[in-house]
C-alpha positions in Angstrom: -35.3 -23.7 -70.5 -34.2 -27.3 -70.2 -30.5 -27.3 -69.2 -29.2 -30.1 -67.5 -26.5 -29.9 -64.8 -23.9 -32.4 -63.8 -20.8 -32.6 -61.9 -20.7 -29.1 -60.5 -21.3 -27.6 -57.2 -24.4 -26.1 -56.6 -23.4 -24.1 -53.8 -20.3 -22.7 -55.4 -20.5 -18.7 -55.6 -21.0 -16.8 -58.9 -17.0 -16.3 -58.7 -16.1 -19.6 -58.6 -18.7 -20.7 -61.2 -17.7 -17.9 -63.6 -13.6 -18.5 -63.1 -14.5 -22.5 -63.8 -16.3 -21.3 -67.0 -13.7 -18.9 -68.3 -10.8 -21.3 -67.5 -12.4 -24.6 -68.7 -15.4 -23.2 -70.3 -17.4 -26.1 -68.6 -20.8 -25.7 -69.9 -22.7 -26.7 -67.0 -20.8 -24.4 -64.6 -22.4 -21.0 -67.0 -25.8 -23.1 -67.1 -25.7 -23.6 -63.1 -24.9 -19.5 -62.9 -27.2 -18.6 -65.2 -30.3 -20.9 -63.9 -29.5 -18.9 -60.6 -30.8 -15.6 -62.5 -33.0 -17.2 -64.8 -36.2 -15.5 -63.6 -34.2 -12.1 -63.5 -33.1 -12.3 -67.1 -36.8 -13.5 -68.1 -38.6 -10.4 -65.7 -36.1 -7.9 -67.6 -37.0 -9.3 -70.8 -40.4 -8.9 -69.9 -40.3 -5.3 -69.1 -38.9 -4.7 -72.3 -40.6 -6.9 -74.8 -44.0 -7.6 -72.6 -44.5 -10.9 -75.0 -43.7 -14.1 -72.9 -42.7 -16.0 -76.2 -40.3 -13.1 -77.6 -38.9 -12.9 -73.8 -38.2 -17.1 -73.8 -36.8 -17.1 -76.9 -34.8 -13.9 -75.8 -33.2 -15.9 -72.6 -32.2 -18.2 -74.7 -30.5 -15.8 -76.9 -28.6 -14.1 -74.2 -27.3 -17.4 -72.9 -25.7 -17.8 -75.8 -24.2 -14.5 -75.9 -23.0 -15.6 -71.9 -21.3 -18.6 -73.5 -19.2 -16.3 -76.3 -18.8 -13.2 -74.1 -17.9 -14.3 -70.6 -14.4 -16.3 -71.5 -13.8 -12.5 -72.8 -14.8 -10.4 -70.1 -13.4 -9.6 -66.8 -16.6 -9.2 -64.2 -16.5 -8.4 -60.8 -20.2 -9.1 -59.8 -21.5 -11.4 -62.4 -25.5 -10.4 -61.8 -25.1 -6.9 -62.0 -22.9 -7.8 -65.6 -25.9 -10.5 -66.6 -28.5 -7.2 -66.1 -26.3 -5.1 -68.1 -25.8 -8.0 -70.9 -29.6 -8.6 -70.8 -30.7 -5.2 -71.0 -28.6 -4.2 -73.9 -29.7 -7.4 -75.9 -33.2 -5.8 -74.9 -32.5 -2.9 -76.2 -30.4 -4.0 -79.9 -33.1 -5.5 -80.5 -35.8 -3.6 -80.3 -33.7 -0.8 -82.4 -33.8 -3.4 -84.9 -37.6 -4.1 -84.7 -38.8 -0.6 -84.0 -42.2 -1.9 -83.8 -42.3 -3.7 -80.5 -43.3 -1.7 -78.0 -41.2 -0.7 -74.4 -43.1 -1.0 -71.5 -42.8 0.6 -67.5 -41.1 -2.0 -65.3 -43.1 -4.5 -63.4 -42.1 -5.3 -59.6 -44.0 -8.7 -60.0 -41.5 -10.3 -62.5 -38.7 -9.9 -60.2 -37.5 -13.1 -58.1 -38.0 -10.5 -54.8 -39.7 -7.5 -53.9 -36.6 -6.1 -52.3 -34.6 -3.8 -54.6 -31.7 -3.3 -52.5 -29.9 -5.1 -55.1 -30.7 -3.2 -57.8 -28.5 -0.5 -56.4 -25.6 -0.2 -58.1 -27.3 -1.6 -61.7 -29.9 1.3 -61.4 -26.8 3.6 -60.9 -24.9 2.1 -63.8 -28.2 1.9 -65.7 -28.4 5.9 -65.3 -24.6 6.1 -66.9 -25.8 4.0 -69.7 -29.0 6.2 -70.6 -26.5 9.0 -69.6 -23.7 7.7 -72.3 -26.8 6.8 -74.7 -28.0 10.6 -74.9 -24.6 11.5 -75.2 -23.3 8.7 -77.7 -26.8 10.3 -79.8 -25.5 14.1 -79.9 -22.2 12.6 -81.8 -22.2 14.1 -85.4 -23.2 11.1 -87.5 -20.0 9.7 -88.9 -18.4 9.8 -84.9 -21.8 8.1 -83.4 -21.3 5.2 -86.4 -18.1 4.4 -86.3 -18.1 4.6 -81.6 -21.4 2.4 -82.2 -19.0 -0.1 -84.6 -15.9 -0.3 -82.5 -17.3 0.2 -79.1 -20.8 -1.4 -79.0 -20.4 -4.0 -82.1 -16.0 -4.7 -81.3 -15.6 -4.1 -85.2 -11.7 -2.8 -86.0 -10.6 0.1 -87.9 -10.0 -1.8 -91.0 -13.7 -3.5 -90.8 -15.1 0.2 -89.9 -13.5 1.3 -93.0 -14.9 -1.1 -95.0 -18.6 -0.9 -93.6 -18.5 2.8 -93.6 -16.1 3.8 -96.9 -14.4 6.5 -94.9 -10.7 6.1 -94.6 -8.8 4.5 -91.7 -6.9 6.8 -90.7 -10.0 9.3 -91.0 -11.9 6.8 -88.5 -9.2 6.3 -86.2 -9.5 10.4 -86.1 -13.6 9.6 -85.6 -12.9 7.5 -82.8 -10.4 9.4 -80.9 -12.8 12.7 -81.4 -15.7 10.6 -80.4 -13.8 8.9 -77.6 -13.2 12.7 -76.2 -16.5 14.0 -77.1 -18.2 11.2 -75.2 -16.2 12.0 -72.1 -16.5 15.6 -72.0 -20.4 15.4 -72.7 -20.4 12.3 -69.3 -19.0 15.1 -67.6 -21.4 17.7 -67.5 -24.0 15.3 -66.7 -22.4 13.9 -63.3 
């Protein structure tokens, strides 16, 4: 990844890097955050993907989800957000190529051998598979239309239109959903 970086701190924290992005959208302050996890986002995609070329190309890819998503998003801790953001672009994608095989995580691809870090995003990595499983024993119309507004931000109306159910019938799916999802979160804490 060749990304050049001028005129910005390099000792700022992720904060003040991510507020400068979000409020000036500064490119070089996202490319000085993200070349500080660089190696994480790579080792990730590697655990996922275990091709080195289908891993570059998908850091590349997920920086330039960073540039449209972060001026969106409130984050609190911007690493444990980039895992999060990696591993779901992991994960879209290999739903959409089925072939390519998941593979066990690797120690060696991460920048330390010390997973104290990894804390909290294995914790909130256990709510995802948890919401996963749960988002999966939705009846098929609820699952679609929570997949469409939830994980791909599509509105009623465009739900409607993708799915030929009604508006008011998918408002109903997503409220139902919505409730279904909590209630099944529940009895798996």
């Amino acid at each position: 990844m060749a990304l050049t970086v001028k005129h910005i701190n390099q000792s700022a924290d992720d904060n003040s890097l991510m507020y400068e992005y979000q409020q000036t959208l500064n490119q070089n302050a996202l490319a000085t955050l993200f070349l500080r996890y660089n190696d994480l986002v790579f080792g990730t995609c590697m655990k996922y993907f275990k091709d080195e070329e289908t891993s570059r190309d998908a850091v590349m890819d997920i920086y330039q989800e960073l540039v449209q998503k972060l001026p969106q998003h409130k984050v609190d801790n911007f690493k444990s957000w980039l895992y999060v953001v990696t591993r779901n672009h992991c994960l879209m994608q290999l739903r959409k190529d089925k072939k390519t095989p998941t593979v066990e995580f690797d120690g060696q691809f991460m920048q330390s051998e010390d997973f104290s870090h990894l804390d909290n995003v294995l914790e909130k990595e256990t709510k995802l598979n948890s919401l996963e499983n749960c988002i999966e024993a939705l009846n098929d119309e609820q699952k679609k239309s929570i997949q469409l507004f939830y994980l791909e931000n599509k509105c009623y109306n465009e739900i409607a239109d993708i799915t030929g159910i009604e508006w008011s019938k998918v408002r109903s799916l997503i409220q139902n959903g919505r409730r279904n999802l909590k209630i099944c979160m529940e009895k798996n804490v």
